[in-house]
N, C-alpha and C positions, 0 to 999 in steps of 0.2 A: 632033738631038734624039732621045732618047729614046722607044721605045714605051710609051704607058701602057696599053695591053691589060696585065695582068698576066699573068706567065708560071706554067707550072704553079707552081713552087715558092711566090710570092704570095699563090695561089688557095687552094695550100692553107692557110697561115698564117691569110687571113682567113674560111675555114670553119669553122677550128679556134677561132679567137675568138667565131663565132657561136655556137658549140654551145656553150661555155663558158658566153657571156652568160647563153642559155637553160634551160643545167643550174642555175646560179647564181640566177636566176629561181623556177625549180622548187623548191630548194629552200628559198629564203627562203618560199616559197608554204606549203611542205610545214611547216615552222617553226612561223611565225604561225598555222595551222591544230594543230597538239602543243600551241601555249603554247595556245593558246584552252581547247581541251581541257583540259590541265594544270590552268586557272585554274577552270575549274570542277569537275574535280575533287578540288581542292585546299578548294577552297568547300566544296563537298557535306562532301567531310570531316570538317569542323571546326566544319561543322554538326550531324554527327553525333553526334563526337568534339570536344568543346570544349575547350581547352588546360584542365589542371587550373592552380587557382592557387600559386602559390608560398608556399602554408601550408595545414596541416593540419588539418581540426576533424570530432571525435567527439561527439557530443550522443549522451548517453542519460537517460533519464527512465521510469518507472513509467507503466503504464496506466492504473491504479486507486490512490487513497489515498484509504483510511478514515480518515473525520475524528476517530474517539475516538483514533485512534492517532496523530493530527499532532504531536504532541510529539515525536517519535522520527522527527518527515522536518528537524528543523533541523538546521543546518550541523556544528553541534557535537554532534547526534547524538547518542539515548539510545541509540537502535537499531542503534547503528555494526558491532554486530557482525552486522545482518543489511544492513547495506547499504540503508537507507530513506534515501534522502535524493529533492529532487523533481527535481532538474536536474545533470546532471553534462557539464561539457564538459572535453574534453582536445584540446589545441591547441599546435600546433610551427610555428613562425614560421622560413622557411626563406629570409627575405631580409635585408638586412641593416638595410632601417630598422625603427623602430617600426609595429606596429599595433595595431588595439582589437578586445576582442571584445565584444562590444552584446548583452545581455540584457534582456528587459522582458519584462511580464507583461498579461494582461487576463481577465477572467471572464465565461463567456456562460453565461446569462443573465446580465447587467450586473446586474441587482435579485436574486441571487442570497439566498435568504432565509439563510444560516445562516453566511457566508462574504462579505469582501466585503474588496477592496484597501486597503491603508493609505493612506488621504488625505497627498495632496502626495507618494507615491512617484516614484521616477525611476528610468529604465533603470540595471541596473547595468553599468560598464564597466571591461575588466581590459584592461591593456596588457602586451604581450608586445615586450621587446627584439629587436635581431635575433641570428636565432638560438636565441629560447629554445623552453622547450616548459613550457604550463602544465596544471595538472588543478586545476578549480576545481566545488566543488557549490556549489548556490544556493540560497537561500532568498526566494520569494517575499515573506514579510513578510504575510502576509494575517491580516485583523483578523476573529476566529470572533463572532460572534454566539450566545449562550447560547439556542437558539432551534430545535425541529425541524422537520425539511423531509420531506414524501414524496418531493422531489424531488431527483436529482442533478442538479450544476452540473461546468464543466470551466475550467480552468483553462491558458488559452492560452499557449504562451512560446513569444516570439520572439528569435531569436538570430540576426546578421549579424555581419560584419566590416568595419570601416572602416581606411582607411590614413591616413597626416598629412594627406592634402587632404580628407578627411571624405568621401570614397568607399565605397561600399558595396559592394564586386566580386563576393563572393563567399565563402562563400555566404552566403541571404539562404533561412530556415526558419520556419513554423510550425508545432509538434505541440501537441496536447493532451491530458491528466488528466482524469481523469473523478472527482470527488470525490464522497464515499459521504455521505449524511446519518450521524448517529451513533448511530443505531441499526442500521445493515446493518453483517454484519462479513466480510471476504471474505475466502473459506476457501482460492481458488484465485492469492493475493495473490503480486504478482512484486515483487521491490526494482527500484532505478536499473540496474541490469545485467540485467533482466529473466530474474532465475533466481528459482526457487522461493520465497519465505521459509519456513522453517521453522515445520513443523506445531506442535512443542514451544512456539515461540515464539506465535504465532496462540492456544493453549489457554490458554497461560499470563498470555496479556494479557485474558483474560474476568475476571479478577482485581481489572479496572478496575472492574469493576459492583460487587463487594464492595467497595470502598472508597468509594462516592457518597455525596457532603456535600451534596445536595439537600436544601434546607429541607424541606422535607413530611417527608423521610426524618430530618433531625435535630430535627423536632420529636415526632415520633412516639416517636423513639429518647428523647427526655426525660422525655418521658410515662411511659413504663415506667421509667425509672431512676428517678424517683419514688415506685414502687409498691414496697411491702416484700418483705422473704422472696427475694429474688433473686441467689444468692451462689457457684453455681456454674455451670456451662454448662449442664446439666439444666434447670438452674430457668429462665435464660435462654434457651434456645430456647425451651421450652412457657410463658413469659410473652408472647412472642413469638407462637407458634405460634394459643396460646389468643385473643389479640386479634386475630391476622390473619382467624382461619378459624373463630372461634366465639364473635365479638366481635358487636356490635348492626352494623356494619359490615363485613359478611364481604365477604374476597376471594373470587371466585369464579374457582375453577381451569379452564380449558379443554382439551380436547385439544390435543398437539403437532400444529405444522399449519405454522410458519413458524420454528422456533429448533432445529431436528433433524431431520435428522441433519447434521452437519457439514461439506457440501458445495458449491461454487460459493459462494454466499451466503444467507444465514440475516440474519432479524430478531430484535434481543432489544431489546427498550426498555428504557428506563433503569428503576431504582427508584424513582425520582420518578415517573416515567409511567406506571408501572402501580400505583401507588397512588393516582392521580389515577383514572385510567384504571377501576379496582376490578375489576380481573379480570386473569388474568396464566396463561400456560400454566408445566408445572412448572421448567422454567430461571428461567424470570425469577421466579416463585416463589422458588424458591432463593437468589437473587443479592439480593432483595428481602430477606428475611428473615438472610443473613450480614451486609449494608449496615447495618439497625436492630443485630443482637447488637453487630457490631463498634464502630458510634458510642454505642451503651446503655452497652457495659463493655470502654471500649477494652484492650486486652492480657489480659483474663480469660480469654477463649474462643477457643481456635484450630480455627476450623473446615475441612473437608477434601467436597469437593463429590463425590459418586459416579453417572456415569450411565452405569447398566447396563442394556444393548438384551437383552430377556427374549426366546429364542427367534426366531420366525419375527416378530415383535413392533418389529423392528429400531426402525422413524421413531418407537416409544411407546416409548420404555426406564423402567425405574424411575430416578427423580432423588432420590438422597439427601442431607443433610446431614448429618454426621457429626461427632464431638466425642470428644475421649477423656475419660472419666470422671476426677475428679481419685485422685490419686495410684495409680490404675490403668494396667494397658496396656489396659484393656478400651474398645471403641469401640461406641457408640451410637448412631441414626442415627432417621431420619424421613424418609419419602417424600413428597414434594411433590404425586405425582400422586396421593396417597387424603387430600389436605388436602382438610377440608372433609365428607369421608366419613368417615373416623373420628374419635374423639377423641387425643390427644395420646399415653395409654398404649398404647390399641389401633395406633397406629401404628406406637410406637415398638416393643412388641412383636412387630408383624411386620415393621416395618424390620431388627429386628435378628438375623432366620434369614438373609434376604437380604442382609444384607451380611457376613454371618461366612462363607455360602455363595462369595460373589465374591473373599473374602479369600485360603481354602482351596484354589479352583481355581487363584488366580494369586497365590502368594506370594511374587512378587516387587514388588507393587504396594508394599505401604508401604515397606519400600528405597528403590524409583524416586521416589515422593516425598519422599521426607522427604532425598534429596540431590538433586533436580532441581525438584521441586515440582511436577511433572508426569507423569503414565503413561497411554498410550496405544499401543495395539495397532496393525496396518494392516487386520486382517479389521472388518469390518461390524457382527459382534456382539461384539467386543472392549472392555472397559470403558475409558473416561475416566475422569481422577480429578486433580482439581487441589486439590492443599495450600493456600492461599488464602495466608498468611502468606511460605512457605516459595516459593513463586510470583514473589511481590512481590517477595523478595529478591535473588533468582537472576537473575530476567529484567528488573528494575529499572522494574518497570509500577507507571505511576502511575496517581492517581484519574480516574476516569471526568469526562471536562470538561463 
């Protein structure tokens, strides 16, 4: 028989298998201990860092939209060349089925007095093939109430993503619009791209107020088209001027306090409202009395608005009306802020040192207007000067809603 003592050689074999087992041991230990790790690692990660999804989306939208100008945020755009629209999404679909992308609307305050959602609306929804890539602006649809508000209202859009299972993955937004009553006009206004709008464009759409078909304003304007002797611009302003500010129902003129200078946001009420209202600072003066000429004798009288900041005088400027004489180049003018203080000649007589003076300094104003229908400076005491007519044209502003 054989000895089962093992002999050295044995001994060693079976030491070398134990240390084996044990390294083997060790490191399965050492293993399971990295994945552990790894797995929360890995976790934390992606908790951090969440996989993006396999489509793209770019929402952009305006801060602010002034309600006299909502005509110029629809889809089809008056304003296209400044970019108003209220919702723009651009979206690339980088898989290969279909998906939706889910637009809806809400208004907070819900009883929002001057603005209020089209009854029976529904989200809108665009479908992207796979692979494509869409740009789509939107038009909420909301129904304006003829109606004014002290109060701003905001206008909620939500915008998600669903796939064929009616999954919402990703993303899943609300931003909000801050909508202006329409009297506030806002001077510091951004479009859908949140860049600037153009100042030219902002001056030029005050143009809205000279066009106002407010009843009180078109019955007034009838009133006078009634009355004899009224057959140039002359006579039509100071038929005008004379009822406004020296009638049994005088307007009464106020200091500038809330419509200048034209920064961040200004108030100017409509011509209806400050005839109702019977007192009016000299802007809406102004705006009030081109609304009556222009509905009195539509296309007789082409008026031209002038506000010149007199010196250290800046937030008071003189506010003109201005008219060209018929078959003259000569121009004629009346100040809004000594309505009420002088009579119609004494005005016009001192309106018109004052404005031959602003002509003389800057003769390149009627130029600028009469091809843009707008001039304005960047300094402080630099005149404004909107052609009303030539306004209209150029920048396609419609009547005040």
């Amino acid at each position: 028989m054989s000895d089962p003592t093992p002999g050295p050689d044995n001994w060693s074999v079976t030491k070398k298998l134990g240390g084996l087992s044990a390294l083997l041991a060790a490191i399965a230990l050492i293993l399971t201990q990295v994945q552990g790790i790894s797995s929360s690692l890995f976790g934390l990660y992606h908790k951090m860092f969440p996989p993006s999804a396999p489509y793209d989306v770019t929402a952009t939208y305006p801060t602010d939209v002034p309600s006299y100008l909502r005509y110029y945020y629809l889809d089809e755009g008056f304003g296209k060349q400044e970019s108003l629209h209220w919702f723009r999404a651009v979206m690339h679909n980088e898989t290969r089925q279909p998906i939706t992308l889910v637009v809806s609307f809400d208004l907070a305050p819900i009883d929002c007095e001057f603005v209020q959602l089209r009854e029976g609306w529904k989200p809108d929804e665009y479908e992207l093939k796979g692979g494509e890539t869409l740009q789509k602006e939107v038009d909420p649809g909301l129904v304006w109430v003829n109606k004014d508000s002290s109060s701003d209202c905001y206008l909620e859009i939500h915008y998600s993503v669903k796939d064929d299972r009616g999954d919402k993955p990703h993303p899943v937004s609300t931003d909000k619009v801050r909508i202006l009553p329409r009297h506030k006009v806002k001077w510091n206004l951004v479009n859908v791209d949140r860049k600037s709008v153009s100042k030219g464009f902002l001056i030029a759409s005050l143009s809205a107020w000279s066009l106002s078909r407010e009843g009180n304003v078109l019955k007034l304007a009838g009133q006078l088209r009634k009355q004899q002797g009224a057959s140039s611009p002359e006579q039509w302003i100071k038929l005008c001027y004379e009822h406004l500010f020296q009638g049994q129902a005088t307007l009464t003129i106020n200091p500038t306090a809330s419509t200048y200078p034209f920064e961040q946001e200004t108030t100017l009420r409509t011509p209806g409202q400050v005839l109702s209202d019977g007192d009016a600072e000299p802007l809406e003066a102004a705006f009030l009395m081109a609304a009556i000429v222009r509905a009195a004798a539509p296309g007789q009288t082409a008026l031209t608005l002038f506000i010149l900041p007199q010196g250290k005088k800046v937030k008071n400027p003189a506010v003109l009306l201005a008219w060209t004489a018929p078959n003259s180049d000569t121009r004629e003018a009346v100040d809004l802020t000594l309505a009420g203080k002088l009579s119609f000649q004494e005005n016009l007589q001192q309106s018109q040192a004052l404005l031959k003076e602003a002509l003389t300094k800057d003769p390149e104003i009627l130029g600028t207007v009469s091809d843009r229908g707008v001039f304005f400076g960047m300094e402080a005491n630099s005149p404004t000067v909107i052609a009303f007519d030539r306004a209209v044209e150029e920048f396609k502003i419609l009547p005040l809603p």
